[in-house]
N, C-alpha and C positions, 0 to 999 in steps of 0.2 A: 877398660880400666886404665888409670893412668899409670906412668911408669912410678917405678919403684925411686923413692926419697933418698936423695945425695946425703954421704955419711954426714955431712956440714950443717944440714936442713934435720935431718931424722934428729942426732941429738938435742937442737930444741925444741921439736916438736914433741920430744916424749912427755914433759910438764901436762904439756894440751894433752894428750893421749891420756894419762891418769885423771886429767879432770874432766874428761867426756865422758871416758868407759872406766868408773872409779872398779870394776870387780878384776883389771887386770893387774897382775902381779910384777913384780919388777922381773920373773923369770919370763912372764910373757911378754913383756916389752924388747927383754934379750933375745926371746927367741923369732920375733916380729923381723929387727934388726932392719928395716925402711921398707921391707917388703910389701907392698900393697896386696899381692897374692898369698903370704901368710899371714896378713892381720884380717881378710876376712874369712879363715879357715879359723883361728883363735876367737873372732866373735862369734862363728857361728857354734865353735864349740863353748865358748863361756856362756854366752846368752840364748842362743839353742835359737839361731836366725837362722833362715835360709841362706842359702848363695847368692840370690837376688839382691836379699835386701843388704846382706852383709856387702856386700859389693858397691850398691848404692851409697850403704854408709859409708865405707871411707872415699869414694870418690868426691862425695859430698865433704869430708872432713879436709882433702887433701885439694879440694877447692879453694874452699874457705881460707885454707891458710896460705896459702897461693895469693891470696889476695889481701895479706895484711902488710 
């Protein structure tokens, strides 16, 4: 999994965050806080993913924006 998101990067990444995964709340974005190991523990509890795949999604998420 890749490291966890620099305070600089996470704040505006959260925008993209609400518009991928719209069912998170602004208390789950607070409680995410750039963590790549607590945003696939809040997908997997909002969306009811596994660990695999929640895992895969934000790698995949934190790919992509990596590359904009």
């Amino acid at each position: 999994m890749n490291q966890d998101i620099a305070k600089g990067k996470w704040e505006q990444l959260k925008g993209s965050i609400k518009e991928k995964w719209g069912d998170l709340t602004d208390d789950d974005i607070t409680q995410i806080n750039g963590s790549a190991q607590k945003m696939c523990g809040v997908l997997q509890e909002k969306y009811g993913k596994n660990r695999i795949d929640a895992e895969r999604e934000v790698d995949d998420f934190w790919a992509q924006q990596n590359q904009l």
